[in-house]
C-alpha positions in Angstrom: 84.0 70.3 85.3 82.2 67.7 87.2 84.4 64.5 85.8 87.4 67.1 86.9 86.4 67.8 90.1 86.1 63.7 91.3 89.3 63.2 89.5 90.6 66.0 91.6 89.0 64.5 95.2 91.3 61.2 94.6 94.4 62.7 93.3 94.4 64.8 96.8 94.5 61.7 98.6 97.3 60.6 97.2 99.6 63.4 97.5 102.4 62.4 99.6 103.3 59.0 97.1 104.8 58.5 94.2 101.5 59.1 91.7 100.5 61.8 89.0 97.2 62.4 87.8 96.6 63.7 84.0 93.2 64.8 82.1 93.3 65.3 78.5 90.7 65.7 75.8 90.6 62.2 73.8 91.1 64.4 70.4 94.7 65.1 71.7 95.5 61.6 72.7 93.3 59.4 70.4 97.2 57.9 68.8 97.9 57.0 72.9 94.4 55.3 73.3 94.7 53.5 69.7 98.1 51.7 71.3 96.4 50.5 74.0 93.1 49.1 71.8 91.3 52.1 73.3 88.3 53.2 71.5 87.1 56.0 73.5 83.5 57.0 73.6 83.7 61.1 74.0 80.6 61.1 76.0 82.5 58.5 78.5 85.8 59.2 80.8 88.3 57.2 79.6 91.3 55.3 81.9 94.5 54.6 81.3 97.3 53.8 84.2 101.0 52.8 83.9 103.5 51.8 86.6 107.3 52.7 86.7 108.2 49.4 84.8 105.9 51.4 81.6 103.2 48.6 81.8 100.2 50.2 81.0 96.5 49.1 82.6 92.9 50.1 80.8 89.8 50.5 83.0 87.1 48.7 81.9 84.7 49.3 84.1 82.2 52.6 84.1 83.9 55.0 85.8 81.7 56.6 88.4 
């Protein structure tokens, strides 16, 4: 709830542009992550962005 609740405090600031914010458990999207080379850690937050033009951008550092 805690991981959902930072997410939350930086979606709010952008909420007159363009951008959508999505959490998902990384059971339900583990075939997403594997496109992107993502082996996600469970006990980590994972990050994945794309832009309009479907490019897609993996954050590598900790997320904190």
């Amino acid at each position: 709830m805690l991981l959902f609740g930072r997410i939350l405090r930086v979606a709010k600031t952008f909420d007159d542009s363009n951008v959508s914010f999505a959490m998902s458990d990384v059971d339900d999207f583990e075939h997403e992550l594997a496109e992107h080379g993502v082996t996600a850690d469970p006990s980590q937050p994972t990050v994945i962005g794309h832009d309009s033009a479907d490019r897609s951008y993996v954050m590598n550092e900790d997320f904190s």
